[in-house]
N, C-alpha and C positions, 0 to 999 in steps of 0.2 A: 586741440583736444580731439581722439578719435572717438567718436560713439559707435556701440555695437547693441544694435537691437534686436531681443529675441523674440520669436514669434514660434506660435503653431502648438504650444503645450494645451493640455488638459483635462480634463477627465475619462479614460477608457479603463474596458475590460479585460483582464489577462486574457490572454492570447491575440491578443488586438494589437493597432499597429497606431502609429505616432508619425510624422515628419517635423524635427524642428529646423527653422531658419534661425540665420546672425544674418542680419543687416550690417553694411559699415558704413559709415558717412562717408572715407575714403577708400582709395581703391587698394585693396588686399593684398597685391602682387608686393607689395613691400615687405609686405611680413611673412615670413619662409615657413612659419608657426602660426597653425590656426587648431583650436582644442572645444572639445568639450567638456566640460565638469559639471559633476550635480554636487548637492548637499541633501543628506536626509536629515528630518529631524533628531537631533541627537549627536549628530555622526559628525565628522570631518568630512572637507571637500574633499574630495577623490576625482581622479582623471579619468574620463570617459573613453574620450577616442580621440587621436592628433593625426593633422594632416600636413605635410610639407608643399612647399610652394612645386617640389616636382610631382608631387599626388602620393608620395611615400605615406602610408598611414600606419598607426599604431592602436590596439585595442585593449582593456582593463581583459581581465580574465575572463569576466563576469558575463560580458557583453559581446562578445567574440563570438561570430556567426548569426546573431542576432541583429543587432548594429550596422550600420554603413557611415562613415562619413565622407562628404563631399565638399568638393569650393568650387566656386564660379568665379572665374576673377573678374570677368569681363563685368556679371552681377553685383561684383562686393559683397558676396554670399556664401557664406559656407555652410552647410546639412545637415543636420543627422536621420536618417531613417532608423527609424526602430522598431522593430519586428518581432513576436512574439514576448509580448510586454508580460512580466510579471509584477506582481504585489510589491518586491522588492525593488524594483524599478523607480519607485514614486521618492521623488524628491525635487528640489528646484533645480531648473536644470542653467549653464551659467555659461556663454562665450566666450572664449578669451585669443589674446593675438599674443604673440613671439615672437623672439629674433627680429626686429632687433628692441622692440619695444613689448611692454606687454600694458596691452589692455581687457577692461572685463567690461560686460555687458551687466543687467540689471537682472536677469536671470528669467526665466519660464518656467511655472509648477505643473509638474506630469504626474496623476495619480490615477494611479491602477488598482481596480477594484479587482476582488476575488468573487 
């Protein structure tokens, strides 16, 4: 069983800045799919930002130019910077792996005050 632990959420102020980690018990280079998702209260999970085993990334609309994600594989680590946080930003934020298996993490709450 892979675990992936998240780190680095929690309380800031719009326009403030955030770094979250995924931990993974094993090593990452296996999985070609590594993602972010949050959940707001209320809402559906939605996809944050993915990253491919060759550093190909992908970003929500929403979060594009804002956002960065990154992997370390060497670490079993993969990032998200988050830069110019808004109010809307706050939700649990959740790891997940792909291709060729998918696993999620326990997730990190990120809220952003106004």
């Amino acid at each position: 069983q892979v675990q992936l632990v998240e780190s680095g959420g929690g309380l800031v102020q719009a326009g403030g800045s955030l770094r979250l980690s995924c931990a993974a018990s094993i090593t990452i280079f296996r999985f070609n799919g590594m993602s972010w998702h949050r959940q707001a209260p209320g809402k559906q999970r939605e996809l944050v930002a993915g990253i491919t085993r060759g550093g190909v990334t992908n970003y929500a609309d929403s979060v594009k130019g804002r956002f960065t994600i990154s992997r370390d594989n060497a670490k079993r680590t993969v990032y998200l910077q988050m830069n110019s946080l808004k109010p809307e930003d706050t939700a649990v934020y959740y790891c997940s792996t792909s291709d060729p298996s998918n696993y999620w993490g326990q997730g990190t709450q990120v809220t952003v005050s106004s």
